[in-house]
N, C-alpha and C positions, 0 to 999 in steps of 0.2 A: 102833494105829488111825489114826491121823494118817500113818507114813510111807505105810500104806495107802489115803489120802484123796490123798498128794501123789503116789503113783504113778499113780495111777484121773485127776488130772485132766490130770498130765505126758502120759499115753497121749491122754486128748484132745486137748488143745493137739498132739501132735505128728498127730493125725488130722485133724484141719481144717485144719494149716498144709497137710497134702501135698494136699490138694484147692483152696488157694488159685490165682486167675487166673491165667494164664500164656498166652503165644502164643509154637509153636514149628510154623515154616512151612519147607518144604521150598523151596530153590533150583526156580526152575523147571527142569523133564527135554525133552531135547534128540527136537527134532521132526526126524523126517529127511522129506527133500522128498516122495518118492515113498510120505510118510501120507498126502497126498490128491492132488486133482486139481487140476491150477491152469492156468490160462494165463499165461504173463508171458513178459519183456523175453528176448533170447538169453539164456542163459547165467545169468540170476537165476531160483534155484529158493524155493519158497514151499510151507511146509506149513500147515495150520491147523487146531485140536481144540478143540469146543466143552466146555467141563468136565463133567463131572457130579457129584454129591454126593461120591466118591471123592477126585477130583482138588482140588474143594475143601477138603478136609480137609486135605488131604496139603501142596497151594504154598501155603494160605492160610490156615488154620486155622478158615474160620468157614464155615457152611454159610449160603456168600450166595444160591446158588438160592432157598434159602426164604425171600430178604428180598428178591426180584423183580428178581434182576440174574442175565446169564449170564454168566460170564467165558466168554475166548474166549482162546487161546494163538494168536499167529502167530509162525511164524520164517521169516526171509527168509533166504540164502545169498547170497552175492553173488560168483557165480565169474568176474566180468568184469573187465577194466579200467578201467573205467568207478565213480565216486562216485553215488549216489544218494542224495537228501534224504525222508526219511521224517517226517512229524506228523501229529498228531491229526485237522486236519480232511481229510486223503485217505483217510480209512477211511470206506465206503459206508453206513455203521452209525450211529445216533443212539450216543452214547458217554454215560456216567456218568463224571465226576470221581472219582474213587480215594478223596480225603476224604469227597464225597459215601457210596459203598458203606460206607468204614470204619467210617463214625459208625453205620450201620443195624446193624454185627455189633460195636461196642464191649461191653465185658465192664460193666454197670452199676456203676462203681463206689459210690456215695453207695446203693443198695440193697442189696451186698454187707456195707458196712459196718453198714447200721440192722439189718439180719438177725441179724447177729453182736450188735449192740447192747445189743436186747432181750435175749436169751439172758443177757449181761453182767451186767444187772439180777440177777440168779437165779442164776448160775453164775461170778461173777468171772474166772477164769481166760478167761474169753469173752473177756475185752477185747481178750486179745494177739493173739489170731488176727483179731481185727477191724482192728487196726490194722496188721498185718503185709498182710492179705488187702488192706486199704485201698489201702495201695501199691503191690504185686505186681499188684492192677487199673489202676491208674493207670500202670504203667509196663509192661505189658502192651500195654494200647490205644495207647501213644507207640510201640513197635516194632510195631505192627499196621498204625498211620498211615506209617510211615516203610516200610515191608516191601511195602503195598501202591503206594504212590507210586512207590518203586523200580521195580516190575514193569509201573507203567502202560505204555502206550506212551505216546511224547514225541519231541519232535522231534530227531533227530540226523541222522548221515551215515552211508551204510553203505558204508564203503571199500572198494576192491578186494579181495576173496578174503577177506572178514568178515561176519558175520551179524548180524542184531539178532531178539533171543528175546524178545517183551511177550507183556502181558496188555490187552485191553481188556474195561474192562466196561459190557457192553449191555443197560440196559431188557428186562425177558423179553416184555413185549406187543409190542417194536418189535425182537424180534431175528428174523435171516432170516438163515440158514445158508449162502446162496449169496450173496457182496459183491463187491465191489472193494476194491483197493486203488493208490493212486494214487501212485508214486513219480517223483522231479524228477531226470532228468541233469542235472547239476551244469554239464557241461560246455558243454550244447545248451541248457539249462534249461527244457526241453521235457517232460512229462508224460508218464508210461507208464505203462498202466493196467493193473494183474493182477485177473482176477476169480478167485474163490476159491471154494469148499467145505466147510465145517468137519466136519469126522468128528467124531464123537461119542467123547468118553472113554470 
């Protein structure tokens, strides 16, 4: 009766650890220029794709549309000779912080755990999956933050015959499918402005 008690609760504990938090986000997938329509510089091609619930799933793990942000994928090519400076404030777009988005799709961890808690009370074996689940949220949401940060867009150089693949993410009340974007010849340090399109995922 008892190794039958210890089976019955083994099968639990190992049923609630494989439902514990986890975030596993896909690299972002390669935009070719000619997915949408753009104006830009000679020789520098630009795609752009607004996500939809799909896409988030898949680069990011967390369905941020429903927390009122859209991510937006651009990639630049840069088939010139020529360096070009790319940052945050040359996009046409009201932008979110990445930590900011993160924290609205974090995995609750201190609610994850009181759930599991309760149960504890009443079912001992509860406890391990409360405390395994505990962490597995906690270091969940730490590769969520870092995963997202990664993918913002941020200020770099995009050198000759190299590309830059971001995310930004826009406010959904203040998002507008048609932008700019504002890149620096490094050389001339002179401004060159692409306006853009986002195609829909």
């Amino acid at each position: 009766m008892k190794s039958s008690h210890a089976i019955v609760g083994f099968l639990t504990i190992a049923t609630l650890l494989s439902g514990c938090a986890s975030y596993r986000a896909s690299s972002l997938g390669y935009l070719a220029p000619e997915a949408t329509q753009s104006d830009s510089p000679k020789g520098v091609s630009v795609a752009c794709k607004a996500f939809n619930h799909q896409d988030c799933k898949k680069y990011l793990d967390r369905d941020v549309l429903s927390k009122g942000y859209q991510p937006v994928q651009i990639a630049i090519h840069n088939n010139t000779n020529k360096s070009y400076l790319i940052n945050a404030n040359g996009i046409g777009l009201p932008l979110a912080k990445s930590e900011e988005v993160a924290e609205k799709v974090h995995t609750s961890t201190v609610g994850r755990v009181v759930g599991y808690g309760v149960g504890s009370l009443f079912i001992w074996p509860l406890i391990i999956p409360a405390i395994v689940d505990g962490i597995k949220s906690s270091e969940a949401n730490e590769h969520l933050d870092k995963d997202f940060a990664s993918k913002e867009v941020k200020e770099e150089i995009i050198y000759p015959k190299t590309s830059v693949n971001a995310l930004l993410f826009v406010p959904k009340d203040e998002y507008n499918n048609t932008f700019t974007i504002t890149l620096i010849d490094l050389e001339t340090k002179l401004p060159e402005q692409v306006q853009v399109t986002a195609v829909r995922g």
